[in-house]
MARZAVEX-225891 format. One line per 2 residues: number of its first residue (from 1); their letters; for each residue x, y negated, z negated of N, C-alpha, C, O. Coordinates in steps of 0.1 Angstrom, whole numbers, plus 5000, padded with zeros to 4 digits. Layout:
N
NUM = A = X,Y,Z,X,Y,Z,X,Y,Z,X,Y,Z | ...
***
This chain:
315
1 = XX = 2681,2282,0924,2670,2272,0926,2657,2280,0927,2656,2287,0937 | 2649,2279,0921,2632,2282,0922,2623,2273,0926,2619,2263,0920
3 = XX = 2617,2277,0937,2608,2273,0948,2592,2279,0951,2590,2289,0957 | 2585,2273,0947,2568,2278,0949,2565,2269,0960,2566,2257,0961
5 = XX = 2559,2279,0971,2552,2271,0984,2540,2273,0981,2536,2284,0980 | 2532,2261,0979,2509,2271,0980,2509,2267,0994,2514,2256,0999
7 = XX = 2504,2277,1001,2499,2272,1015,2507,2284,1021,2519,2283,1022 | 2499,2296,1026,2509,2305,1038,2501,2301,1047,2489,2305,1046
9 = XX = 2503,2294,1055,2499,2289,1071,2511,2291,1077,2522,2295,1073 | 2507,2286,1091,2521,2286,1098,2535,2280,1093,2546,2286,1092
11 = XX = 2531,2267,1089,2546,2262,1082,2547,2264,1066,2553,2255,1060 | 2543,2271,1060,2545,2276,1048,2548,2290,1055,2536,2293,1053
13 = XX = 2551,2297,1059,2555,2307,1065,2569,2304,1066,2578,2307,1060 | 2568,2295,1078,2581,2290,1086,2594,2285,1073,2606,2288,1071
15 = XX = 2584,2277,1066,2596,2272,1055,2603,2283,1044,2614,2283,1038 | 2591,2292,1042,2594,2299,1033,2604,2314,1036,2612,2320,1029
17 = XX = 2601,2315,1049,2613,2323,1055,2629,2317,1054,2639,2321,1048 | 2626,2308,1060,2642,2302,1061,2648,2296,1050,2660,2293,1049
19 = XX = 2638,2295,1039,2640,2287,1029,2645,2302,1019,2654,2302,1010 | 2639,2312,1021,2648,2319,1015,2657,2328,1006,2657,2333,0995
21 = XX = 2664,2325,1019,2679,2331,1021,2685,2327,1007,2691,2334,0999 | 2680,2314,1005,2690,2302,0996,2685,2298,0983,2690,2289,0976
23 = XX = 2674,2305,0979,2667,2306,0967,2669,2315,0958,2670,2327,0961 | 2671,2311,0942,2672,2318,0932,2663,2328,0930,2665,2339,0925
25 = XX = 2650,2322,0934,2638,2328,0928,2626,2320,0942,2625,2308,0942 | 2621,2326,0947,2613,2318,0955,2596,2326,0954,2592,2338,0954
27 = XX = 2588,2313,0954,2571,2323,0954,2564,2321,0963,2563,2309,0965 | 2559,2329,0970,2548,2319,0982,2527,2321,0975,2521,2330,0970
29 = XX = 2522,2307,0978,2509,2315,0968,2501,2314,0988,2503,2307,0998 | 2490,2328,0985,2481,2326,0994,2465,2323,0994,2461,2322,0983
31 = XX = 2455,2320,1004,2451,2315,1001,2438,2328,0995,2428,2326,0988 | 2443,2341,1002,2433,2349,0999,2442,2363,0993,2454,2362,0995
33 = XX = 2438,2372,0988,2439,2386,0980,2446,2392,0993,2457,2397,0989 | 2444,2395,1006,2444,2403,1014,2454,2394,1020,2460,2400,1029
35 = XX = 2458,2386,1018,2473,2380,1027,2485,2378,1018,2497,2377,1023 | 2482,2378,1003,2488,2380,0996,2495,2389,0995,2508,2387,0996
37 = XX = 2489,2407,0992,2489,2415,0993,2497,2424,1004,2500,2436,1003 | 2500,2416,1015,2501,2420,1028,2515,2417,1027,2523,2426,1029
39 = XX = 2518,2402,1024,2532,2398,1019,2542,2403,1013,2554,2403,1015 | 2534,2407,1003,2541,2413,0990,2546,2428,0997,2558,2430,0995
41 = XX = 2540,2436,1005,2543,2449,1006,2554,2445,1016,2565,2451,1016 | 2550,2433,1028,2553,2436,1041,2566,2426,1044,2576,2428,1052
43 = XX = 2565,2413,1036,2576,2402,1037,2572,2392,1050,2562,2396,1056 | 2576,2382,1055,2575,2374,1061,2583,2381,1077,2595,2386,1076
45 = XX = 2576,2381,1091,2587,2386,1101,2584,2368,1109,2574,2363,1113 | 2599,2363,1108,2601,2352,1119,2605,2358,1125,2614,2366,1122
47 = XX = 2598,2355,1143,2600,2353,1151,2612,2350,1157,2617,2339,1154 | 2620,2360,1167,2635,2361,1167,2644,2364,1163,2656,2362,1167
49 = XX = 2637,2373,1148,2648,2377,1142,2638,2391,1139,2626,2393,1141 | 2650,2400,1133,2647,2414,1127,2642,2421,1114,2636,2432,1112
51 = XX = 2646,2409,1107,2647,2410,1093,2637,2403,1093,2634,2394,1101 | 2628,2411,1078,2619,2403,1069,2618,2402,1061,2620,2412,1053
53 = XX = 2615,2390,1055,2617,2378,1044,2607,2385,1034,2594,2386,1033 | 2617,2388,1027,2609,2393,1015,2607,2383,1004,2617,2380,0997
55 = XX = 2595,2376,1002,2596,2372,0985,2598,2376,0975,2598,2388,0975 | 2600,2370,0963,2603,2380,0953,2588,2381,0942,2586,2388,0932
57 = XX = 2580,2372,0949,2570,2372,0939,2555,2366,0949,2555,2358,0958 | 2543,2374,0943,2533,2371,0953,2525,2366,0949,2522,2374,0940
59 = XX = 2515,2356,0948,2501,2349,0941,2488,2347,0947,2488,2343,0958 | 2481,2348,0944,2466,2345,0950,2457,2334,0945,2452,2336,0934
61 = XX = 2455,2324,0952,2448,2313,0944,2437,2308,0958,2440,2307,0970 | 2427,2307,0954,2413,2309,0964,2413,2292,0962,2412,2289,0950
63 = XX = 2414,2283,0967,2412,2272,0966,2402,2259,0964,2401,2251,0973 | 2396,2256,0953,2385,2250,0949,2381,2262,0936,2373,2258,0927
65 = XX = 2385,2277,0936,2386,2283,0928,2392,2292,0923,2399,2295,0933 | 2396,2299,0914,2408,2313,0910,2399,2322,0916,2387,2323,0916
67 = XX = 2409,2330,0922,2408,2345,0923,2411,2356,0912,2407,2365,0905 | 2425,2346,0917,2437,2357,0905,2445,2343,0902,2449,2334,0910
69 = XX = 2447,2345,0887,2461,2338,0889,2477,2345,0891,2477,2357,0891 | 2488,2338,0893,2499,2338,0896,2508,2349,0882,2514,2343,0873
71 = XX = 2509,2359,0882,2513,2366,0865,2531,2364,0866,2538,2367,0876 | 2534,2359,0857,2554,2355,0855,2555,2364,0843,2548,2363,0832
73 = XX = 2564,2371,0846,2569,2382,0835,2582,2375,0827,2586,2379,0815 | 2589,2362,0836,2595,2360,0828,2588,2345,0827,2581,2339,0835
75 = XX = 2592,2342,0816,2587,2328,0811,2592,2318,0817,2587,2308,0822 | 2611,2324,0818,2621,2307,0822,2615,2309,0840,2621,2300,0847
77 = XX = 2610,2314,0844,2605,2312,0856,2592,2310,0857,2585,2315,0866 | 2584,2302,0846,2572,2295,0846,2572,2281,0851,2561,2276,0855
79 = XX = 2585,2274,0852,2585,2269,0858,2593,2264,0873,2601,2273,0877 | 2592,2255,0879,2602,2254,0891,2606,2237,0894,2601,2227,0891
81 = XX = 2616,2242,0902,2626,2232,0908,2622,2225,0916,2627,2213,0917 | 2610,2230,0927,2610,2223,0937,2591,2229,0939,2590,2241,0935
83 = XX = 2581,2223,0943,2567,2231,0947,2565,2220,0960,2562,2208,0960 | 2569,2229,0969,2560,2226,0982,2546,2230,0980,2543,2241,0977
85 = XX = 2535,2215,0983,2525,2220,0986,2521,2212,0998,2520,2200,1000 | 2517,2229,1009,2515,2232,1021,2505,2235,1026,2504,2239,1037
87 = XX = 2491,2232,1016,2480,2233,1020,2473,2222,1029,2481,2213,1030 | 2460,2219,1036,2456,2211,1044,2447,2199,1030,2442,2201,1020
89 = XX = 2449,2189,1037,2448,2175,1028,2436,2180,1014,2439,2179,1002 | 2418,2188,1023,2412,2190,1018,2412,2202,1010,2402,2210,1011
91 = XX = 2418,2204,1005,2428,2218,0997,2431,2212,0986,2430,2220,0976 | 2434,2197,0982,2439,2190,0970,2432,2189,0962,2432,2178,0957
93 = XX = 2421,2198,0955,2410,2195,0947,2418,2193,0932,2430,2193,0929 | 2407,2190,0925,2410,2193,0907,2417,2205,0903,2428,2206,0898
95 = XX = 2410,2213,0906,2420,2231,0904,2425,2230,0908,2434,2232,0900 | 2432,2229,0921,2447,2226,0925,2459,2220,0916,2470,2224,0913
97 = XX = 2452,2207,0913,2461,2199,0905,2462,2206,0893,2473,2209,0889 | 2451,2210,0884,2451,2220,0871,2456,2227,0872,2456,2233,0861
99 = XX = 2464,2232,0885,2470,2253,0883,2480,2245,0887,2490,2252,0884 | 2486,2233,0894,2503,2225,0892,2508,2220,0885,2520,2217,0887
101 = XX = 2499,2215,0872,2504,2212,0862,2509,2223,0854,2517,2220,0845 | 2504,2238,0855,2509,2250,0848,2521,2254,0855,2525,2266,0854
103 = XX = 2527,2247,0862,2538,2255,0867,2549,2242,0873,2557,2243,0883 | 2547,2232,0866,2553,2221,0867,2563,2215,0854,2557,2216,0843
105 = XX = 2575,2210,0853,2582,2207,0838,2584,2192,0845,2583,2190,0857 | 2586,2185,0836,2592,2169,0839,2608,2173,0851,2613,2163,0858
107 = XX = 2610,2177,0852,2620,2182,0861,2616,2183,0876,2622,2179,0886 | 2602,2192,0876,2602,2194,0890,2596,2183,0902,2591,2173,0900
109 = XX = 2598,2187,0910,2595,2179,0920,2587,2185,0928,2591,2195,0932 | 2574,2178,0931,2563,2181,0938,2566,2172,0953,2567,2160,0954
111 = XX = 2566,2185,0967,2569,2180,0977,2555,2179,0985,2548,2189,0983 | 2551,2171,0994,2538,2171,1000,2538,2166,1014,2542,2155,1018
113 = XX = 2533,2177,1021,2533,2178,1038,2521,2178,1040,2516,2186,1047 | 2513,2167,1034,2498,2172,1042,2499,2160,1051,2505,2150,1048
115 = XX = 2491,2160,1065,2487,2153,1067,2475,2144,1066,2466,2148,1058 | 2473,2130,1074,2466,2123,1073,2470,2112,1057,2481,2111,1053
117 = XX = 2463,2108,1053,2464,2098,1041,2456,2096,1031,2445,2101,1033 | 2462,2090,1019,2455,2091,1008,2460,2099,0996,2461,2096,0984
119 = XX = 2462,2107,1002,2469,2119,0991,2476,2117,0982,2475,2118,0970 | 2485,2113,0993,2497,2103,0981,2492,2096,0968,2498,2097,0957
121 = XX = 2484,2090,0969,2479,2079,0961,2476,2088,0949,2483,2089,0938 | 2463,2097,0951,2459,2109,0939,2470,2116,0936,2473,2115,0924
123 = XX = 2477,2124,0941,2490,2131,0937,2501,2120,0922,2503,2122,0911 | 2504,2107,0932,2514,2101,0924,2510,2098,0914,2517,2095,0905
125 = XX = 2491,2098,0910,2485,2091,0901,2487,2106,0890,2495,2107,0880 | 2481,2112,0894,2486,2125,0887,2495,2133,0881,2492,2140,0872
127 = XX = 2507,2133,0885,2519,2135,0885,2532,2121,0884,2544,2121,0881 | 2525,2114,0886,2536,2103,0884,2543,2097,0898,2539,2105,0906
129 = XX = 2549,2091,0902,2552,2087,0918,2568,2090,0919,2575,2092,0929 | 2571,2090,0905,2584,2094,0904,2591,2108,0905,2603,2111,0906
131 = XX = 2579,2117,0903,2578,2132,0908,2572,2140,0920,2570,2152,0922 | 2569,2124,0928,2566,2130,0943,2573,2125,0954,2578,2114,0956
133 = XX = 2573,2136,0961,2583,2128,0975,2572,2134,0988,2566,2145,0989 | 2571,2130,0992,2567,2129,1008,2572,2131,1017,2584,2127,1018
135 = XX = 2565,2140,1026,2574,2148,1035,2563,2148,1050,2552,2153,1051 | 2571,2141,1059,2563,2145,1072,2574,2152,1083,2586,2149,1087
137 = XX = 2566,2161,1087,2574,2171,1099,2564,2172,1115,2551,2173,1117 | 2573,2171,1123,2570,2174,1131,2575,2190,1135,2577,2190,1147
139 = XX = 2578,2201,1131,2588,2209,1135,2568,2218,1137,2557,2217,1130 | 2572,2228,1150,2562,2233,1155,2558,2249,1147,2568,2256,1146
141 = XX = 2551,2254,1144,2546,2270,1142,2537,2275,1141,2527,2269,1138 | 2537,2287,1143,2522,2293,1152,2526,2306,1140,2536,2313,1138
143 = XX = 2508,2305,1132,2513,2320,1125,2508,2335,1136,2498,2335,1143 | 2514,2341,1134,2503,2353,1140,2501,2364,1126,2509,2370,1120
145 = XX = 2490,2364,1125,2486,2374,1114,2490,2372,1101,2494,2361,1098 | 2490,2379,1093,2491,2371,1081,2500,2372,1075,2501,2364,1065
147 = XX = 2507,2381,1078,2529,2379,1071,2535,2376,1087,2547,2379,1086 | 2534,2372,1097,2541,2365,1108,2537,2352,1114,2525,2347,1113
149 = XX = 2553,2342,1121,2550,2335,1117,2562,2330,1133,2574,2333,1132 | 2557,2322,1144,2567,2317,1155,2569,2307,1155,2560,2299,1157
151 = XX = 2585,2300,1153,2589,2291,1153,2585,2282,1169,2592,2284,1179 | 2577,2274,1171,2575,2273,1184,2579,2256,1188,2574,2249,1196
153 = XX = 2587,2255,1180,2591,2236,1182,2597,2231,1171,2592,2229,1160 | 2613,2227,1177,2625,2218,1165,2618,2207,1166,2615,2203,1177
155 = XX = 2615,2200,1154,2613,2189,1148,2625,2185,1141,2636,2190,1139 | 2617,2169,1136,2624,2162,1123,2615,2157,1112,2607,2148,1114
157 = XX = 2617,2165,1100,2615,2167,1087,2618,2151,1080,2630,2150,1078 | 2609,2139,1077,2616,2129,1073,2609,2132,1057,2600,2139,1053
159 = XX = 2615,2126,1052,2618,2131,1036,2621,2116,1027,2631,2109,1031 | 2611,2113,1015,2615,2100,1006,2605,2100,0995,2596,2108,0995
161 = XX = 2609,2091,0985,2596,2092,0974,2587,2084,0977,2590,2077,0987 | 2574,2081,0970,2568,2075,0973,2569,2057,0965,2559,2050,0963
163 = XX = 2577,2056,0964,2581,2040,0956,2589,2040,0972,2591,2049,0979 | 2593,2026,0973,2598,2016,0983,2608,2012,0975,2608,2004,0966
165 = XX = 2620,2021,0979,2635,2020,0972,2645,2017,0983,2642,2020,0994 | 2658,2010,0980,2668,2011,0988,2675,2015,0991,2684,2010,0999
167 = XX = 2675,2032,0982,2683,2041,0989,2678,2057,0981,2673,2057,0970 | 2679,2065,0985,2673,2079,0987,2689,2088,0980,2696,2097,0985
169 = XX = 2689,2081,0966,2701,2088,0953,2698,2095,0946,2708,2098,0940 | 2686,2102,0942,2687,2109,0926,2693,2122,0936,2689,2124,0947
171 = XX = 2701,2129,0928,2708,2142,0930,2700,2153,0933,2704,2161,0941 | 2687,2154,0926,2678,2171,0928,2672,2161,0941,2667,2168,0950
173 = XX = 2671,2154,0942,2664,2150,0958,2676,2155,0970,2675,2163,0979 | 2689,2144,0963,2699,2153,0979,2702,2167,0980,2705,2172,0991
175 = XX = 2700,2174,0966,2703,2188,0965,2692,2195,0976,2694,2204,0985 | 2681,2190,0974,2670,2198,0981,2672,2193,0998,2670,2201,1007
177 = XX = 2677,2180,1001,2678,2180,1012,2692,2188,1017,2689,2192,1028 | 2702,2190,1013,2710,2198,1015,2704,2216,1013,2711,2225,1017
179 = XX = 2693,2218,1009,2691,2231,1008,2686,2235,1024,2688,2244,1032 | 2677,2222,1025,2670,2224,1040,2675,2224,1050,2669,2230,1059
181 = XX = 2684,2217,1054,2698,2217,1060,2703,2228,1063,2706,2231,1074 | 2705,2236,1051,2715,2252,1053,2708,2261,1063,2713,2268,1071
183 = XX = 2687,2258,1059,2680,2267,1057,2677,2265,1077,2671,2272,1085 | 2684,2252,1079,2683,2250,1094,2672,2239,1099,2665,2239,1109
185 = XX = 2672,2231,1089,2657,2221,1093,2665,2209,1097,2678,2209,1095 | 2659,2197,1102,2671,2186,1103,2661,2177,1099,2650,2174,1104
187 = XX = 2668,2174,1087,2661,2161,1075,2667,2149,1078,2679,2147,1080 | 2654,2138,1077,2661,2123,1079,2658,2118,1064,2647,2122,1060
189 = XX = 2663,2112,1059,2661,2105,1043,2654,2089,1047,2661,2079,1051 | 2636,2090,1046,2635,2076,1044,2628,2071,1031,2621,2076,1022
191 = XX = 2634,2054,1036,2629,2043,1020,2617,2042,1025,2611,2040,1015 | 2609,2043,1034,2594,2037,1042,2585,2046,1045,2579,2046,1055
193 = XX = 2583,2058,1034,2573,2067,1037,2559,2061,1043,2553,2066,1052 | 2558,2054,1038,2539,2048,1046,2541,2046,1061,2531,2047,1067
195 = XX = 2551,2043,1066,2555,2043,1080,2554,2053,1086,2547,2056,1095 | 2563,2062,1080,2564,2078,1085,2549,2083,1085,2543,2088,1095
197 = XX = 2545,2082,1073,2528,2089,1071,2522,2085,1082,2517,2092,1090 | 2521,2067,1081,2509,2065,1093,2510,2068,1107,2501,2070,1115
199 = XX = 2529,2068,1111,2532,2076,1122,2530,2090,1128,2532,2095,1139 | 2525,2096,1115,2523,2112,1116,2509,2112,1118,2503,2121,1124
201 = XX = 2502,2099,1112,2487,2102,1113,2487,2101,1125,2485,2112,1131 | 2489,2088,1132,2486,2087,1146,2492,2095,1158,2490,2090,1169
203 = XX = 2499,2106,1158,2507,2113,1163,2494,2126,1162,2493,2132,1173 | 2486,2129,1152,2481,2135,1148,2467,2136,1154,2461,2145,1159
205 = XX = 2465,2120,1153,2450,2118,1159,2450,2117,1171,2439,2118,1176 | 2461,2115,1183,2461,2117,1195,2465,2131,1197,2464,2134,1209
207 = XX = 2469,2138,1192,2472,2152,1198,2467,2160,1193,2466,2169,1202 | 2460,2164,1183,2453,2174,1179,2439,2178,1182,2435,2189,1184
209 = XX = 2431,2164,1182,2417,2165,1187,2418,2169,1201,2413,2180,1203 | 2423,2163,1209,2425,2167,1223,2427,2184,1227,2422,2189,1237
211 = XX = 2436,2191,1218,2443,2200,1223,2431,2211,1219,2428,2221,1226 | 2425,2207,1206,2413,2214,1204,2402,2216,1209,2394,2225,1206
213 = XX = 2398,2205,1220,2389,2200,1227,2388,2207,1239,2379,2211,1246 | 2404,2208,1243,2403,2211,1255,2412,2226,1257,2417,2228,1268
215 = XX = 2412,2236,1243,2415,2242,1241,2433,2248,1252,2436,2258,1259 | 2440,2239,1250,2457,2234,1252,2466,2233,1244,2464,2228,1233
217 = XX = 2480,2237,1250,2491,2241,1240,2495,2225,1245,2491,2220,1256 | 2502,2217,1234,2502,2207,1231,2510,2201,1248,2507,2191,1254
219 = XX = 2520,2209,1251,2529,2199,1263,2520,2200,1273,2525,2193,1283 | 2505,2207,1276,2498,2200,1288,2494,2192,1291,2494,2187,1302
221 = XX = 2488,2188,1278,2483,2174,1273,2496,2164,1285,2490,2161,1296 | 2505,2161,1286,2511,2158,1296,2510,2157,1312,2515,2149,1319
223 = XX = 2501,2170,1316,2505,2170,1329,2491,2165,1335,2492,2168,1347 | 2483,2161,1332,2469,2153,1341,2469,2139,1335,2466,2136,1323
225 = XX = 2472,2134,1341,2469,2114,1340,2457,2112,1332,2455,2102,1326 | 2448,2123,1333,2434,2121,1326,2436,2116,1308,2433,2109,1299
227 = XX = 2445,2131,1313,2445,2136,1295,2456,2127,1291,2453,2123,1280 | 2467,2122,1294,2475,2108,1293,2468,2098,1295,2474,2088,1290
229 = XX = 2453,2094,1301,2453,2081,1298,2441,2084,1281,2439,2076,1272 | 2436,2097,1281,2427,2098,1264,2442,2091,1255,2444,2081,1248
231 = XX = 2449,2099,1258,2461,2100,1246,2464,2086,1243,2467,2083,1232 | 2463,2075,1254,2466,2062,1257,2453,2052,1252,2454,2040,1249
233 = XX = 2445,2058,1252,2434,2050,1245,2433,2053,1229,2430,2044,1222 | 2434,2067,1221,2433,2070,1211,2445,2065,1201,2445,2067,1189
235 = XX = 2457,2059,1209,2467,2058,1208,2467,2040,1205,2475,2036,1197 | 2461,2033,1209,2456,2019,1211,2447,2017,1202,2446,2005,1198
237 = XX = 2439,2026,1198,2426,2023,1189,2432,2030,1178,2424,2034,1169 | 2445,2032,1176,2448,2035,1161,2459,2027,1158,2463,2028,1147
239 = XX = 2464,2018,1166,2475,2007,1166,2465,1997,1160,2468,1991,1149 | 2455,1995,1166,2442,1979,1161,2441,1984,1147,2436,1975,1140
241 = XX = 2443,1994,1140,2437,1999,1127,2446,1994,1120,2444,1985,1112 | 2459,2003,1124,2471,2001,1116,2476,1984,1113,2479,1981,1102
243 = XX = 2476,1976,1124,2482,1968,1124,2470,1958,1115,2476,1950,1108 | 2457,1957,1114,2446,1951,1105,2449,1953,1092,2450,1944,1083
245 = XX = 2451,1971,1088,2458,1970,1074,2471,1967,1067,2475,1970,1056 | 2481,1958,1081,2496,1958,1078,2506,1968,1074,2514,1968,1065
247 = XX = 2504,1974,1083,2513,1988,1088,2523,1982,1099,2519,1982,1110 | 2535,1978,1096,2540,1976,1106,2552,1990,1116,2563,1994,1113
249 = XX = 2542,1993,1129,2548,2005,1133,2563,2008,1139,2571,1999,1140 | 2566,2016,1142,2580,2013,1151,2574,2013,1165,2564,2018,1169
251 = XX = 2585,2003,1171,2580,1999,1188,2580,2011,1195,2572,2010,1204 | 2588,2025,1194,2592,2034,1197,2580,2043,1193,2584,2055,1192
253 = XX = 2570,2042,1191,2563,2052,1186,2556,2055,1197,2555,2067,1195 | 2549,2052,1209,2545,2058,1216,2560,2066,1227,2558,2069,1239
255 = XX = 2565,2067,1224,2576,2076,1232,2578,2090,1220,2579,2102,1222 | 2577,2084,1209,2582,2095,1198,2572,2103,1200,2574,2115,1197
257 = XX = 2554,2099,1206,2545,2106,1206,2549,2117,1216,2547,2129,1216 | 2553,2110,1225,2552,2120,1242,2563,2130,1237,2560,2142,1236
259 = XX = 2576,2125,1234,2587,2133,1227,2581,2150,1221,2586,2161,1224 | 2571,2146,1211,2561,2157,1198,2559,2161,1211,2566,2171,1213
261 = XX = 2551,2158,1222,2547,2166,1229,2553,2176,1236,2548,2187,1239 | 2566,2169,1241,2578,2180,1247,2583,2186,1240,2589,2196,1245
263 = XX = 2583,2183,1227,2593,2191,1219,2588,2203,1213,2595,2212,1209 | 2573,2200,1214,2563,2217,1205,2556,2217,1220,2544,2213,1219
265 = XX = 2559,2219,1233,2550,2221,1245,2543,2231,1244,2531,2230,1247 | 2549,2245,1237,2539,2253,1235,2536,2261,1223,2533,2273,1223
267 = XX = 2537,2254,1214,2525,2251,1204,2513,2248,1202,2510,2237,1207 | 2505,2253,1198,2491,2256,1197,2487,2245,1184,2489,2250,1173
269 = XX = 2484,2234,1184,2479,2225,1171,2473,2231,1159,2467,2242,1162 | 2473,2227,1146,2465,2235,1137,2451,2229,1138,2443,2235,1131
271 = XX = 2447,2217,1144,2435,2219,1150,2428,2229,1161,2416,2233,1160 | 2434,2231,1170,2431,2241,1181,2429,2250,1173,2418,2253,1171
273 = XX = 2444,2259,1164,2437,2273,1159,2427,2269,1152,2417,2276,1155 | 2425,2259,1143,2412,2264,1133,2404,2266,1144,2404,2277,1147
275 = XX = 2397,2257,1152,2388,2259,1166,2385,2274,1169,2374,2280,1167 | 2398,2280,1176,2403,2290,1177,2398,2303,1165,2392,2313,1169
277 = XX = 2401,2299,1151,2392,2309,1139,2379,2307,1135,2374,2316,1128 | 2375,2298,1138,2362,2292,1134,2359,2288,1120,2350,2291,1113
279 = XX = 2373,2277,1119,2378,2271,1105,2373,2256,1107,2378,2250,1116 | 2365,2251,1100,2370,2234,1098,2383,2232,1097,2392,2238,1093
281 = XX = 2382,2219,1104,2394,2210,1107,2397,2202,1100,2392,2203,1089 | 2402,2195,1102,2407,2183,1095,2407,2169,1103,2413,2158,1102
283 = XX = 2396,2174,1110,2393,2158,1115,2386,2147,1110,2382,2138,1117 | 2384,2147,1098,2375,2141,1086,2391,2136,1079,2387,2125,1075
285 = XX = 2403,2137,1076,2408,2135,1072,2420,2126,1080,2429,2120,1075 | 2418,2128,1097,2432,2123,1103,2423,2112,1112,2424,2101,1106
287 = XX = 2416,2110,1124,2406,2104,1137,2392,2100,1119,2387,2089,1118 | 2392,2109,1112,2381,2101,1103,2380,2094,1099,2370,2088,1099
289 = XX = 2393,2091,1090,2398,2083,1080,2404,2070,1089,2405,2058,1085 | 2407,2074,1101,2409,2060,1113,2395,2047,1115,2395,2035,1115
291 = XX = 2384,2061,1115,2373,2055,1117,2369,2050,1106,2367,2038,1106 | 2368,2058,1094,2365,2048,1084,2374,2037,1078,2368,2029,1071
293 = XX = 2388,2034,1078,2393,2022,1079,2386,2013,1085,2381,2003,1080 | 2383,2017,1099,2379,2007,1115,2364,2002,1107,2362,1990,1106
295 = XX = 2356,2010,1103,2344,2006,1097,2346,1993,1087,2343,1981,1089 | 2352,1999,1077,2358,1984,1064,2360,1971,1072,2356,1960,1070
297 = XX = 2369,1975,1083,2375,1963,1087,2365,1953,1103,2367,1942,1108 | 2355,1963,1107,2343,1957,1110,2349,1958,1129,2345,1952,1139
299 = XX = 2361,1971,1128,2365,1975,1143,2356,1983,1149,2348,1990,1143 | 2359,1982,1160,2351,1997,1169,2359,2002,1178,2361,1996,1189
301 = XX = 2364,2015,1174,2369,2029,1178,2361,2035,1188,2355,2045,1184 | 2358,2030,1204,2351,2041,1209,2352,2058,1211,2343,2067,1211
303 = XX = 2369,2057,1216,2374,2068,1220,2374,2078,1206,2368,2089,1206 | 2380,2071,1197,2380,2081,1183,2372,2083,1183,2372,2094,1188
305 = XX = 2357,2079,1180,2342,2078,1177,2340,2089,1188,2333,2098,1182 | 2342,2093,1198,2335,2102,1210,2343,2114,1202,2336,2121,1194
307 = XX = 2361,2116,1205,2365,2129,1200,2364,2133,1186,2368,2145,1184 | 2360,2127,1175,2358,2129,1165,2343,2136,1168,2343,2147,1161
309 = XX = 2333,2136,1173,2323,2137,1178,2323,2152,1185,2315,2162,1183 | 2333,2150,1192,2333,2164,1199,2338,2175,1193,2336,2187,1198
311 = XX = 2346,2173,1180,2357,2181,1173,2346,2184,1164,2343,2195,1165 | 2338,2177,1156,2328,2182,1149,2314,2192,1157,2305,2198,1150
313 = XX = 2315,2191,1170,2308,2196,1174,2313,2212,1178,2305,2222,1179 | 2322,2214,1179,2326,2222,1179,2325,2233,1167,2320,2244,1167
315 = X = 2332,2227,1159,2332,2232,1143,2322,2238,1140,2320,2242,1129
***
């Protein structure tokens, strides 16, 4: 099986480690020459273990432009089986899509972890809907440096295409979910990706602005009534959104939020680190894209409106 991850961040790290063991051929692309480079000599070290994950192949692609491209000595490995792409939403440019169509056959399947929304929509348009599947995870990781990578929170990986089907059958779909399985991930197969997405958004927009704000590993967020009642309002003012555009959520979703929070307690959000590197975030894409729904539909978001405010202020 041949596997290209773009995106070495924390969980393109995380996946690409465990992922493998169980790969015919696996590539990780980075986002710069000097992390690339680092990989290729040095291999991936997860956390808790001894061994490092060697790729067998290393790429450089600067995002919005080439650096370098990706060089395949062999041809039948031009293309692949499976391309996780692991980059952040605003990473999805034209050249992105132009350097995935060079490494894509009617066969492969393009898997997409970004969060926030929309993406979907340009991906399936591009690629077809029938060659994308949607993937939201809650599973926790903290890179440290640029070939390491700490597992810091079991999640669940929910997994479906983007059509509204009544059951989750084509074979290279269960093959892949049985790969991640081996690789130690725990996949749920759903028909209702826009559920999952919008539940990751809002899971997203109450916990990451906060943890960046108040520079906190995600399970503190728990322990002051303060910071439980933000999470409680940001959490309310994204329910009036959802439910305006007919999203219907699960009742369970504010427990599943607290849950994310016990379950990655000390995990550091990938809003906090950008904070933390002095990266733009992605708050234009997750608390933004809330707000600008809320705008169309003629809502007002105070709370969003303040931490969106403060997260750009930051930035």
């Amino acid at each position: 099986m041949r596997i290209m991850i773009i995106g070495a961040g924390s969980l393109g790290l995380l996946f690409a480690a465990k992922l493998s063991a169980f790969c015919e051929h696996m590539t990780v692309i980075a986002r710069t020459r000097e992390q690339a480079t680092e990989l290729a000599q040095q291999g991936i070290a997860l956390d808790g273990t001894e061994e490092r994950y060697l790729t067998t192949r290393s790429g450089v692609i600067e995002f919005g432009y080439f650096i370098e491209e990706v060089k395949m000595t062999n041809n039948s490995l031009h293309h692949f089986d499976y391309i996780f792409l692991m980059v952040k939403q605003p990473a999805i440019t034209q050249e992105l899509v132009d350097y995935l169509k060079t490494h894509m056959s009617t066969d492969t399947y393009l898997v997409s972890f970004q969060n926030g929304i929309g993406h979907e929509e340009m991906l399936g348009g591009e690629f077809g809907r029938d060659r994308l599947l949607l993937a939201v995870t809650t599973e926790g990781a903290k890179r440290e440096g640029l070939t390491a990578v700490s597992h810091t929170g079991h999640g669940v990986t929910y997994m479906g295409t983007a059509e509204h089907i009544d059951q989750f059958a084509n074979s290279a779909q269960i093959l892949l979910v049985e790969l991640l399985e081996k690789a130690g991930f725990q996949i749920m197969m759903s028909n209702n990706m826009e559920v999952r997405i919008w539940s990751k958004l809002m899971i997203n927009a109450v916990i990451n602005p906060l943890t960046a704000i108040l520079r906190v590993k995600n399970g503190e967020l728990l322990v002051s009534p303060w910071t439980r009642s933000l999470m409680r309002a940001l959490y309310q003012e994204a329910c009036i959104v959802a439910e305006a555009k007919g999203v219907l959520l699960p009742d369970e979703l504010w427990d599943s939020l607290l849950g994310v929070c016990e379950a990655t307690s000390m995990n550091h959000s990938s809003m906090l680190q950008d904070i933390e590197q002095s990266r733009h975030t992605e708050i234009d894409r997750i608390n933004g894209s809330l707000l600008q729904m809320a705008k169309e539909l003629n809502l007002e978001l105070p709370t969003h409106e303040t931490i969106y405010q403060l997260v750009k202020a930051l930035e």
